[in-house]
Phi, psi and omega in degrees: 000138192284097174308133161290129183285172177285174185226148182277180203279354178085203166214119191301101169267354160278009149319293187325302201299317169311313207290302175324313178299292190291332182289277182321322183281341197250011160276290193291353181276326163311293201257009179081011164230083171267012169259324187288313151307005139276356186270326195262000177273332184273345204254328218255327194258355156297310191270012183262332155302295194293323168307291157335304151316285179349300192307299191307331169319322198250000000 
């Protein structure tokens, strides 16, 4: 039977998305708009997620 190799634990990049989220809400909640700073807090910590994945890839 073949053993799978290991694989290390990755890196959690739904921090980002969260961090991104709750960041974007309490900024725009500051300036009065908090659904458009949570989307964009949400835009922003997907893609910092996403990076991370990338990185950690190569």
């Amino acid at each position: 039977m073949t053993v799978p190799p290991e694989r290390d634990g990755g890196t959690a990049g739904g921090f980002l998305v969260a961090a991104g989220a709750l960041g974007g809400a309490a900024i725009g909640f500051s300036i009065g708009e908090a659904t458009p700073g949570f989307l964009v807090g949400l835009g922003v910590g997907a893609l910092a997620a996403l990076l991370v994945w990338w990185r950690g890839r190569g």
